[in-house]
PyMOL Python script that loads the backbone (N, CA, C, O; Angstrom):
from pymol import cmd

cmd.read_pdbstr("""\
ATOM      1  N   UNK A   1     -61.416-211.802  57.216  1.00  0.00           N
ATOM      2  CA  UNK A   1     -62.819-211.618  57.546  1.00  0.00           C
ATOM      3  C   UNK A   1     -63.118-211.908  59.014  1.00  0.00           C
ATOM      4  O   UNK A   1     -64.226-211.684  59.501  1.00  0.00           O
ATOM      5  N   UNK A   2     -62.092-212.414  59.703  1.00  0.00           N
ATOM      6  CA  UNK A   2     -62.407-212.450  61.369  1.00  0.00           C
ATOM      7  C   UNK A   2     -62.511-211.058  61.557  1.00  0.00           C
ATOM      8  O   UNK A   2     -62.324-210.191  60.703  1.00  0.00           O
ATOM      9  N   UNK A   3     -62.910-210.867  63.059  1.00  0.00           N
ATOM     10  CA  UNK A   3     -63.319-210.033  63.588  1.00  0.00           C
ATOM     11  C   UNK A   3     -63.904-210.023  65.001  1.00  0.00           C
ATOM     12  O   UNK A   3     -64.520-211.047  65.297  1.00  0.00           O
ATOM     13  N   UNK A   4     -63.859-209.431  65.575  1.00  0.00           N
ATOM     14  CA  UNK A   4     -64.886-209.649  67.395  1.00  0.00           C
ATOM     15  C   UNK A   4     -63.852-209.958  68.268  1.00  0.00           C
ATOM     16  O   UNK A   4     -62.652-209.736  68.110  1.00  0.00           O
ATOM     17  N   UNK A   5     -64.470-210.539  69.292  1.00  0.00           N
ATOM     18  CA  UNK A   5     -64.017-211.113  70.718  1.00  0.00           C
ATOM     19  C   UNK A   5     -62.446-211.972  70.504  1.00  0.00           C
ATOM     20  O   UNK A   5     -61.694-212.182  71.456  1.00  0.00           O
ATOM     21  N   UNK A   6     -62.144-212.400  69.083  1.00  0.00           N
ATOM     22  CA  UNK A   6     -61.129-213.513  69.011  1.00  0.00           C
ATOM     23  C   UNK A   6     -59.743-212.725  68.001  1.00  0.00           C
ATOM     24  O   UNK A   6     -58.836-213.185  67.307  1.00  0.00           O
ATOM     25  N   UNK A   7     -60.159-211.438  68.354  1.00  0.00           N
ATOM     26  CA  UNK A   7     -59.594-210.217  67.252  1.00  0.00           C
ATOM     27  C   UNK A   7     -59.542-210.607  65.777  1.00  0.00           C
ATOM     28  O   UNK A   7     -60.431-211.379  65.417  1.00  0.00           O
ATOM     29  N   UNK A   8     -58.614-210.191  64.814  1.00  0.00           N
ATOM     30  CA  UNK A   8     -58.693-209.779  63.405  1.00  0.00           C
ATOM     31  C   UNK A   8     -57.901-210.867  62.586  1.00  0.00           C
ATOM     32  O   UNK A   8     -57.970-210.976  61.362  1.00  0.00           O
ATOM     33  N   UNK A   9     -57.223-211.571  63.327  1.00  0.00           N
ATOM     34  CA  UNK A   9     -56.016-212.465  62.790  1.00  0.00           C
ATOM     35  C   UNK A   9     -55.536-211.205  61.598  1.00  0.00           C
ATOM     36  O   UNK A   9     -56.016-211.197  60.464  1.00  0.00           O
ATOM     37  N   UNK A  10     -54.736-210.395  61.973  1.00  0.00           N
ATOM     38  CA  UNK A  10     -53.860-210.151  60.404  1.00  0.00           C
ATOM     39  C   UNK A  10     -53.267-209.345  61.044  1.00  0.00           C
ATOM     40  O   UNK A  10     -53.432-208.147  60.816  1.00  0.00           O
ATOM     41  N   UNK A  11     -52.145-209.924  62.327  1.00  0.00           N
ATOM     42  CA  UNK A  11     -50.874-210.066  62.839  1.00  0.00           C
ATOM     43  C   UNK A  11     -50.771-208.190  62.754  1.00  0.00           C
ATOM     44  O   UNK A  11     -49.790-207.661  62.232  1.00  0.00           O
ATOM     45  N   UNK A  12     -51.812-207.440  63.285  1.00  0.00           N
ATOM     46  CA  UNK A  12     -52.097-205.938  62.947  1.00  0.00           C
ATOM     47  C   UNK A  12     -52.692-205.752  64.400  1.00  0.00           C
ATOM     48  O   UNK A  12     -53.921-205.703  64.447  1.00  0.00           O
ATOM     49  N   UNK A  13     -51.910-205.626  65.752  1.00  0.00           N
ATOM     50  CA  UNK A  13     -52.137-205.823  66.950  1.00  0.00           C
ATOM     51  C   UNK A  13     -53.054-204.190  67.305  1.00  0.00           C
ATOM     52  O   UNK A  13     -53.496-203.776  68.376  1.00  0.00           O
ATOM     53  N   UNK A  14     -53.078-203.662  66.137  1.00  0.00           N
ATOM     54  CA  UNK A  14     -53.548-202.063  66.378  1.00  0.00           C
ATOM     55  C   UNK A  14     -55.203-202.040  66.344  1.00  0.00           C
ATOM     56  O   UNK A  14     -55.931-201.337  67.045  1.00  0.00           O
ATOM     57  N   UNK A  15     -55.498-202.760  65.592  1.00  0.00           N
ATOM     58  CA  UNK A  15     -56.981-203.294  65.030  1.00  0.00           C
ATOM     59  C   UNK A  15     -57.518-204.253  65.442  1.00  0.00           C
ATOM     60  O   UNK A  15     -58.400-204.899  64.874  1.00  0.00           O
ATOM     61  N   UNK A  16     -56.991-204.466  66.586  1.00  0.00           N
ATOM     62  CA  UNK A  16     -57.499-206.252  67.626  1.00  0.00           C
ATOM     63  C   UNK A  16     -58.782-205.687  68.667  1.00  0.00           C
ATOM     64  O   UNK A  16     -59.102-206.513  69.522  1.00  0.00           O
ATOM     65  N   UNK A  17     -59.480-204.492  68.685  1.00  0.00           N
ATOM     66  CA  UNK A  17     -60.357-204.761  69.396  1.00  0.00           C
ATOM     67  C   UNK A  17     -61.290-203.477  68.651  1.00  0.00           C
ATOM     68  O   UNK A  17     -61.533-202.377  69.146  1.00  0.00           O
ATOM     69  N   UNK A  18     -61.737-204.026  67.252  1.00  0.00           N
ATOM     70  CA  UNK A  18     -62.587-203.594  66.312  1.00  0.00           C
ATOM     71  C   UNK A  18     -63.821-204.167  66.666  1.00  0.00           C
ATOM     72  O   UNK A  18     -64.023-205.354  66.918  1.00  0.00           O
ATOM     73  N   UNK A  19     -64.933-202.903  66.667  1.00  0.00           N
ATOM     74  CA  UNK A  19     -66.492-202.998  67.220  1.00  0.00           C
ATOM     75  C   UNK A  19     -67.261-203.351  66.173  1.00  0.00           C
ATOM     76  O   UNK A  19     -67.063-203.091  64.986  1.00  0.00           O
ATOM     77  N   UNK A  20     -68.213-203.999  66.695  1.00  0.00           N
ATOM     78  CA  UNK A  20     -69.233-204.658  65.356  1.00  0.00           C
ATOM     79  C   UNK A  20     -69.804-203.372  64.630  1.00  0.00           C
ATOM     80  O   UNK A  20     -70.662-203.661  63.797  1.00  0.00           O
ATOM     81  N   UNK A  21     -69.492-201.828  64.766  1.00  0.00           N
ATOM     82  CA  UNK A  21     -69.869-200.936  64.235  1.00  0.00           C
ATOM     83  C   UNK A  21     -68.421-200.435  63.535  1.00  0.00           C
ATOM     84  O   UNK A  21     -68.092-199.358  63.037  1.00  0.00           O
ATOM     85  N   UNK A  22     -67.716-201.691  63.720  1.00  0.00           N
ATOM     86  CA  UNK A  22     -66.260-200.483  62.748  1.00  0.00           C
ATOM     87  C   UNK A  22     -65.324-200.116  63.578  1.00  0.00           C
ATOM     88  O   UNK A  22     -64.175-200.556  63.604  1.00  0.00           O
ATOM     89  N   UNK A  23     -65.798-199.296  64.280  1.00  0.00           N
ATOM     90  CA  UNK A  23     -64.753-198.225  64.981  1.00  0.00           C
ATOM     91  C   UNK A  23     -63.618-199.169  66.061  1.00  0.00           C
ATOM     92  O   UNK A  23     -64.062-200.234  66.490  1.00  0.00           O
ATOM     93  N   UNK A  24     -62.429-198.824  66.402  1.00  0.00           N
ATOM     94  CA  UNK A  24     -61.500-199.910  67.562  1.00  0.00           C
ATOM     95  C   UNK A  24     -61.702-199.010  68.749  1.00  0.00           C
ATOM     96  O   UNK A  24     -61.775-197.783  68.812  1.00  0.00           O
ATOM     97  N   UNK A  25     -61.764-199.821  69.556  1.00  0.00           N
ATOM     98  CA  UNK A  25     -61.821-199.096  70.913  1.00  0.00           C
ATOM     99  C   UNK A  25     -60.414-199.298  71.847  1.00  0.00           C
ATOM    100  O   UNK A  25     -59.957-200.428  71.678  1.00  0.00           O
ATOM    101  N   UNK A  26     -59.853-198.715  72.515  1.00  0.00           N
ATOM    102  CA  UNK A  26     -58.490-198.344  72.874  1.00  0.00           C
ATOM    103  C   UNK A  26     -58.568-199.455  74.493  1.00  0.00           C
ATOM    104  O   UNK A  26     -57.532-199.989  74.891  1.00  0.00           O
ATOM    105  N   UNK A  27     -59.653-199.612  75.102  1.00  0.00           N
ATOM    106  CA  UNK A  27     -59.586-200.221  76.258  1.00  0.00           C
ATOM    107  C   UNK A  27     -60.150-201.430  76.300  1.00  0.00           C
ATOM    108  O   UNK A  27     -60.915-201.653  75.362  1.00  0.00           O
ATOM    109  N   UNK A  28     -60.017-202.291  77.093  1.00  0.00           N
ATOM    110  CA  UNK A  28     -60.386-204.043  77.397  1.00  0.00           C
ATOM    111  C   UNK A  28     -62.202-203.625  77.267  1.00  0.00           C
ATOM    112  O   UNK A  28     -63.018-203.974  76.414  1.00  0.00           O
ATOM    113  N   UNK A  29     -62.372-202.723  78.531  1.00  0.00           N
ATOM    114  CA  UNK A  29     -63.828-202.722  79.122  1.00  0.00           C
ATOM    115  C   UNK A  29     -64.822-202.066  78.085  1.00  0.00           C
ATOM    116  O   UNK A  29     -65.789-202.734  77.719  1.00  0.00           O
ATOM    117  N   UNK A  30     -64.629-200.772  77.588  1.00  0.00           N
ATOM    118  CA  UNK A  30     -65.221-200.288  76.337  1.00  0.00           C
ATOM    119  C   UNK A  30     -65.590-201.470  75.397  1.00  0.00           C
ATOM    120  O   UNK A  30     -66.700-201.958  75.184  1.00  0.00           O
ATOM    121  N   UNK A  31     -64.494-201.773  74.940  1.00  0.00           N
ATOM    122  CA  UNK A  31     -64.660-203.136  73.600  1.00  0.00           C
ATOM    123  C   UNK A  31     -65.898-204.448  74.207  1.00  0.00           C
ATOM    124  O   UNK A  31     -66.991-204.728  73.714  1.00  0.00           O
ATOM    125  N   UNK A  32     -65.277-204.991  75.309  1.00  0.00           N
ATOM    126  CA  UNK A  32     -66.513-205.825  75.569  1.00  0.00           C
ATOM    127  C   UNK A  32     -67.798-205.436  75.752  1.00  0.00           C
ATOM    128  O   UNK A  32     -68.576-206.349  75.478  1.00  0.00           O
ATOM    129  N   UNK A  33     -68.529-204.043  76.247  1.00  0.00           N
ATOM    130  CA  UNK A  33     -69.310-203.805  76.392  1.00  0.00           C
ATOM    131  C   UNK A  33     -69.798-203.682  75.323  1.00  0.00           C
ATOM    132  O   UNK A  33     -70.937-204.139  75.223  1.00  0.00           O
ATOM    133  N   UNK A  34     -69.088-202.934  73.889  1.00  0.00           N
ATOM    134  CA  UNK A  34     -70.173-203.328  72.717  1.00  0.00           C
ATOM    135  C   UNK A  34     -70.468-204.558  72.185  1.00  0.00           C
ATOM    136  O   UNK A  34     -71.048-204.626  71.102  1.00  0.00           O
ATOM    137  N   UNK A  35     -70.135-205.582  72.822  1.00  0.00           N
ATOM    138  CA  UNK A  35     -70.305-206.815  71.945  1.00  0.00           C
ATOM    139  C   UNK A  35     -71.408-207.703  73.124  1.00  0.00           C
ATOM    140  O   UNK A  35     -71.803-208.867  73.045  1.00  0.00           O
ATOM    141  N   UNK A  36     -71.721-206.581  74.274  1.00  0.00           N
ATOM    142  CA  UNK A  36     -73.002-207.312  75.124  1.00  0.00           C
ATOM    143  C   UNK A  36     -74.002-208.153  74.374  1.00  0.00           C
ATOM    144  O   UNK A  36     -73.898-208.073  73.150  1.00  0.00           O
ATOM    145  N   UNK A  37     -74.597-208.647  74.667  1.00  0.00           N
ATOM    146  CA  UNK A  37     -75.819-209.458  73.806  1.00  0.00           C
ATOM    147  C   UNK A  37     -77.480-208.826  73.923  1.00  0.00           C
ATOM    148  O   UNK A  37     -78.352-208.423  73.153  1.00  0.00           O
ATOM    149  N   UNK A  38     -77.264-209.049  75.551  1.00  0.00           N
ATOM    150  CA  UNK A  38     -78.885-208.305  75.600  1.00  0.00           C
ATOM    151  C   UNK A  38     -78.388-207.425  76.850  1.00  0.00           C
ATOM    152  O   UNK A  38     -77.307-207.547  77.427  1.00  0.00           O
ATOM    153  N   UNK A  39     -79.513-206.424  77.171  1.00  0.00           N
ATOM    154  CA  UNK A  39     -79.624-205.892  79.082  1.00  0.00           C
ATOM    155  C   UNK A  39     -79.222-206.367  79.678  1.00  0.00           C
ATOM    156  O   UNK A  39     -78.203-206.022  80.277  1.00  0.00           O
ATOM    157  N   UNK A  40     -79.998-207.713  79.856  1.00  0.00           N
ATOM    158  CA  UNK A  40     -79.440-208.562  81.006  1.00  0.00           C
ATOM    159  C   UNK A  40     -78.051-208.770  81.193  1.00  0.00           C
ATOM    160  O   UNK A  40     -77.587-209.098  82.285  1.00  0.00           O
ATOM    161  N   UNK A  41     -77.689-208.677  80.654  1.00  0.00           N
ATOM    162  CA  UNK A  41     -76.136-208.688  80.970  1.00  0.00           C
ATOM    163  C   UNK A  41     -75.461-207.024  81.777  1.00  0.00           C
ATOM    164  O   UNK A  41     -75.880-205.899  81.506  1.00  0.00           O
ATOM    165  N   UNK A  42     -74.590-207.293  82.562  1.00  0.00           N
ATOM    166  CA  UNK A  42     -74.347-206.127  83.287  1.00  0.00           C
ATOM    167  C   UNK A  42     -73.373-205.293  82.435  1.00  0.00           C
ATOM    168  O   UNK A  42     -72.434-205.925  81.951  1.00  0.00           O
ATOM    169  N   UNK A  43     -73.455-203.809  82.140  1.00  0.00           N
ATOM    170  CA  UNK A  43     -72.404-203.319  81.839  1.00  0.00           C
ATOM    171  C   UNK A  43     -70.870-203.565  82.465  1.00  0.00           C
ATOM    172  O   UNK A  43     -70.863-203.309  83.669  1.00  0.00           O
ATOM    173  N   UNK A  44     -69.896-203.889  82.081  1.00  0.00           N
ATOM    174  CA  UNK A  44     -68.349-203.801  82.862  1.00  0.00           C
ATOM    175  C   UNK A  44     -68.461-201.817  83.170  1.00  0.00           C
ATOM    176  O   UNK A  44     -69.022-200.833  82.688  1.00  0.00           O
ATOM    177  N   UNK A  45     -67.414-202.213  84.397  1.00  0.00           N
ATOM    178  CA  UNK A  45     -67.257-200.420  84.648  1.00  0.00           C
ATOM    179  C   UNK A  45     -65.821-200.820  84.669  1.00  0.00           C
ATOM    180  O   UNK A  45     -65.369-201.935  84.405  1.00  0.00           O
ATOM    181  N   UNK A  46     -65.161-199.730  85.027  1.00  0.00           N
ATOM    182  CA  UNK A  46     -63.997-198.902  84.574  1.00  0.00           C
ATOM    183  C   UNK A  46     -63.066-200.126  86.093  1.00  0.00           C
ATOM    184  O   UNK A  46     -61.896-200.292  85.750  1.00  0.00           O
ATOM    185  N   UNK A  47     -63.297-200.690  87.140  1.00  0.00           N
ATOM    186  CA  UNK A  47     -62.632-201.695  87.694  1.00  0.00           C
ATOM    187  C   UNK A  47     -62.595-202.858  86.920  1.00  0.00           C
ATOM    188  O   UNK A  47     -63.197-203.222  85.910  1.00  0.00           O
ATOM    189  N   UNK A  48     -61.846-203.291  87.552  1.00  0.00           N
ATOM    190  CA  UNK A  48     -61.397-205.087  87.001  1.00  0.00           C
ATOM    191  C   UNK A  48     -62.734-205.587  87.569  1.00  0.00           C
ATOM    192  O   UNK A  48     -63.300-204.940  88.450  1.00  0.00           O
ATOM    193  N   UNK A  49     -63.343-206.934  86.991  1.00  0.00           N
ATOM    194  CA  UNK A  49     -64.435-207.767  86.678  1.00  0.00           C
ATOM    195  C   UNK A  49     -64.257-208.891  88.376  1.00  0.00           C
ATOM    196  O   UNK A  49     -63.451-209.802  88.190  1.00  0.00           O
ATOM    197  N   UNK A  50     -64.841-208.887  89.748  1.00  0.00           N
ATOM    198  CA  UNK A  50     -64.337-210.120  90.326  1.00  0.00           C
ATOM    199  C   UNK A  50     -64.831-210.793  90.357  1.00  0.00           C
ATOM    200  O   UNK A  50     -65.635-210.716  91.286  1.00  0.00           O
ATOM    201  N   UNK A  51     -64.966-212.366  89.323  1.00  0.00           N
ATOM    202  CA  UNK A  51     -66.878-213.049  88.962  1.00  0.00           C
ATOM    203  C   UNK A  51     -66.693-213.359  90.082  1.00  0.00           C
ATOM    204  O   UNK A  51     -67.680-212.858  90.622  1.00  0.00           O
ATOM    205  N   UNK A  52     -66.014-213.934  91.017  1.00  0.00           N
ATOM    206  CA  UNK A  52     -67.000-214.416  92.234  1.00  0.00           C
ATOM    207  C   UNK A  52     -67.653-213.971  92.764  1.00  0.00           C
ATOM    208  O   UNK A  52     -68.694-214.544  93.084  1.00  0.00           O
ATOM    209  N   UNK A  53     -67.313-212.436  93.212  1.00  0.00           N
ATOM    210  CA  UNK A  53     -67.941-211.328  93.944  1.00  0.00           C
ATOM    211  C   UNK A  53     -69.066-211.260  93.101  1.00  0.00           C
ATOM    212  O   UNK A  53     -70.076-211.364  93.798  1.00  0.00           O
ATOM    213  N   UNK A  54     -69.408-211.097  91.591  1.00  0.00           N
ATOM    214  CA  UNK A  54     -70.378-210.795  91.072  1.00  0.00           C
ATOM    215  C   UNK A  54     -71.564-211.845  90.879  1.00  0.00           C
ATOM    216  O   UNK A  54     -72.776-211.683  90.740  1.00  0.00           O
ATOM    217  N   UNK A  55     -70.636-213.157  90.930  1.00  0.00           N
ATOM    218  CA  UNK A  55     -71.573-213.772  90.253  1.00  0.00           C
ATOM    219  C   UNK A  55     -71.471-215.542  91.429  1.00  0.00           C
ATOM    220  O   UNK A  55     -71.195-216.713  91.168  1.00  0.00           O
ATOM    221  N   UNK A  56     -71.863-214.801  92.676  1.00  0.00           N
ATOM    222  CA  UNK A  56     -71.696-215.700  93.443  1.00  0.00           C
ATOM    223  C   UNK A  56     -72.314-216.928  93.638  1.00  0.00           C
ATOM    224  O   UNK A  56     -71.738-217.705  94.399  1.00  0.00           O
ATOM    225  N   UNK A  57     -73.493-217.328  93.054  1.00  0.00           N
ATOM    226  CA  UNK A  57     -74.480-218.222  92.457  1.00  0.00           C
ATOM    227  C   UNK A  57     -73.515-218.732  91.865  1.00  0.00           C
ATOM    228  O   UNK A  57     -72.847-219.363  92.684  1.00  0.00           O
ATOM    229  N   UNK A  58     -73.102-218.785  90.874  1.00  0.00           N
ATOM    230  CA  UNK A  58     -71.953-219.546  89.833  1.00  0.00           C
ATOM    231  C   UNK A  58     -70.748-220.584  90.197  1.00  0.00           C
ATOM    232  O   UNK A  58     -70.271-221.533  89.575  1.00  0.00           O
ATOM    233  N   UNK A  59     -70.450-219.988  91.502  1.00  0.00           N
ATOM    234  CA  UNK A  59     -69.165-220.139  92.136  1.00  0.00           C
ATOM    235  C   UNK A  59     -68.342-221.598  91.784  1.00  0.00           C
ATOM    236  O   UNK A  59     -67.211-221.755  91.322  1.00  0.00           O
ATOM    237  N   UNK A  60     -69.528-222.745  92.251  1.00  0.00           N
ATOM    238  CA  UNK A  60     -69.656-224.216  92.141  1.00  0.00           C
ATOM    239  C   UNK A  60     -69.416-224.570  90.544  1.00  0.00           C
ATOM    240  O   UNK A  60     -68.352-225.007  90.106  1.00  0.00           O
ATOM    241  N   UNK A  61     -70.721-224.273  89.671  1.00  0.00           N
ATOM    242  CA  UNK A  61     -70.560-224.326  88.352  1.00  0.00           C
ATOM    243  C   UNK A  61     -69.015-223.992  87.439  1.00  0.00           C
ATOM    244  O   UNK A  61     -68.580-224.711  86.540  1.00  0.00           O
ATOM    245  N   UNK A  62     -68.288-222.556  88.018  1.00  0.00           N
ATOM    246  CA  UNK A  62     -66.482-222.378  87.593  1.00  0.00           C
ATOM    247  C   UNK A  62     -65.803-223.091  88.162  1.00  0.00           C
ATOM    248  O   UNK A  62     -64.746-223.254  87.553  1.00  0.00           O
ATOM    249  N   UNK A  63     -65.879-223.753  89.267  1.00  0.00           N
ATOM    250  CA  UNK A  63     -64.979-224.613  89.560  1.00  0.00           C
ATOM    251  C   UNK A  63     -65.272-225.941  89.170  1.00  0.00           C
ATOM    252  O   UNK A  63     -64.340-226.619  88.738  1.00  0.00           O
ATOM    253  N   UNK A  64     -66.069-226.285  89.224  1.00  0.00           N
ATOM    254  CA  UNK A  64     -66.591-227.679  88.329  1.00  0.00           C
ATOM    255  C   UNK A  64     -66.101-227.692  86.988  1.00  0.00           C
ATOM    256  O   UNK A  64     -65.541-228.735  86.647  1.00  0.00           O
ATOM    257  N   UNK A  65     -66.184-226.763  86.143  1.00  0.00           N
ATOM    258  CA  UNK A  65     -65.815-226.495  85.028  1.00  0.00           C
ATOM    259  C   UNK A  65     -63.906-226.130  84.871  1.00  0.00           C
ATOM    260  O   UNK A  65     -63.220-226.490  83.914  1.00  0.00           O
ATOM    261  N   UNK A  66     -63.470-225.453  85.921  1.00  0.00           N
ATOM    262  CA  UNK A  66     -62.292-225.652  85.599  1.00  0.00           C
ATOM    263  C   UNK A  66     -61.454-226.866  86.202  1.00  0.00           C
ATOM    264  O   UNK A  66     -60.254-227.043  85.991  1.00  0.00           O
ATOM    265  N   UNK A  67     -62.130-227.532  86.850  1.00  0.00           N
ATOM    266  CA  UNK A  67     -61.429-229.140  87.457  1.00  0.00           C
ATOM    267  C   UNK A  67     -60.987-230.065  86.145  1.00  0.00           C
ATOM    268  O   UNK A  67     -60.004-230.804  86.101  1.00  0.00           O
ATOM    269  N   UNK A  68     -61.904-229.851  85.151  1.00  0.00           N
ATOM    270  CA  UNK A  68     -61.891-230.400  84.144  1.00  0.00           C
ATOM    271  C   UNK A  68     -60.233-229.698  83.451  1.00  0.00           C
ATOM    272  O   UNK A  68     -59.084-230.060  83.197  1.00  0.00           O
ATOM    273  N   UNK A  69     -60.940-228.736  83.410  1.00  0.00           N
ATOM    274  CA  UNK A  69     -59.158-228.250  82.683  1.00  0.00           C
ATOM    275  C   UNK A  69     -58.006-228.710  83.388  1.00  0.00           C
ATOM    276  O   UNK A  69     -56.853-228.698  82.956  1.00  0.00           O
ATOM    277  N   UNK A  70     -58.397-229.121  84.513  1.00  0.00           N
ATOM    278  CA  UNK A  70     -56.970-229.107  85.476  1.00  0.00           C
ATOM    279  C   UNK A  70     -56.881-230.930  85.445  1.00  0.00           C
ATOM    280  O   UNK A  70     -55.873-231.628  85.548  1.00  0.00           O
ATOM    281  N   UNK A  71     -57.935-231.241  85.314  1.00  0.00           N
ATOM    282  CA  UNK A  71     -58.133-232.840  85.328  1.00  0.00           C
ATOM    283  C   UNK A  71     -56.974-233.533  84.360  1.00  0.00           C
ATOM    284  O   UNK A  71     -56.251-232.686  83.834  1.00  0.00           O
ATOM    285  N   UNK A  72     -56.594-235.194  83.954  1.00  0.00           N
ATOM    286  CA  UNK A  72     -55.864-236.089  82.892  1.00  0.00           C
ATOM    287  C   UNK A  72     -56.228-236.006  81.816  1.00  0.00           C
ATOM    288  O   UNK A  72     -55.612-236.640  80.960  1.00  0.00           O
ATOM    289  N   UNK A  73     -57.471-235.121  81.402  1.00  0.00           N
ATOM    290  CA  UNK A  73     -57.929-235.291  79.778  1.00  0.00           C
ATOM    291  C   UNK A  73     -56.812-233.813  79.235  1.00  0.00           C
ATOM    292  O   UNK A  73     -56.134-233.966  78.218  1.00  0.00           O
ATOM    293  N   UNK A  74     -56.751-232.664  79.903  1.00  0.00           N
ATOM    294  CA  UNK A  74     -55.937-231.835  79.198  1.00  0.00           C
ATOM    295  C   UNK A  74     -54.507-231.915  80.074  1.00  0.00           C
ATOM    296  O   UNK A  74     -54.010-230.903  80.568  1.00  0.00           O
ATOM    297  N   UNK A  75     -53.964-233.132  80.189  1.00  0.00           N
ATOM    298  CA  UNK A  75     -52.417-232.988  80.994  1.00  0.00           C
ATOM    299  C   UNK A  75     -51.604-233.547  79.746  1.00  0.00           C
ATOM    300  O   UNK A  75     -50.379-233.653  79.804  1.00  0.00           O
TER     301      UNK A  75
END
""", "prot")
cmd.dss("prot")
cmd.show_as("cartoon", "prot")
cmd.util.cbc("prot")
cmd.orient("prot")
């Protein structure tokens, strides 16, 4: 009964990027775009994603957030 963003679990690598309407979509960017939430969110296009470039406001907040990953709690 999984399904979405975390694929299908049933070791069926063909059916790992099944749309909340059913259908699998063959590419990374297609698949995420149906699982957008609202407008506000930007469509992905057909290039690779560069959040910094996009989302340059943020910049501080991802690295703050990945210090932690890199930090003694996950070593």
């Amino acid at each position: 009964q999984v399904r979405g963003l975390c694929g299908t679990y049933n070791w069926n690598q063909q059916d790992e990027f099944t749309t909340p309407a059913g259908d699998v979509e063959t590419g990374v960017t297609a698949f995420a775009n149906k699982y957008r939430a609202s407008g506000d969110c930007p469509a992905l296009g057909p290039l690779p994603l560069e959040p910094c470039d996009a989302f340059a406001g943020r910049r501080e907040l991802a690295e703050a957030a990945c210090a932690v990953l890199h930090g003694p709690a996950f070593q």
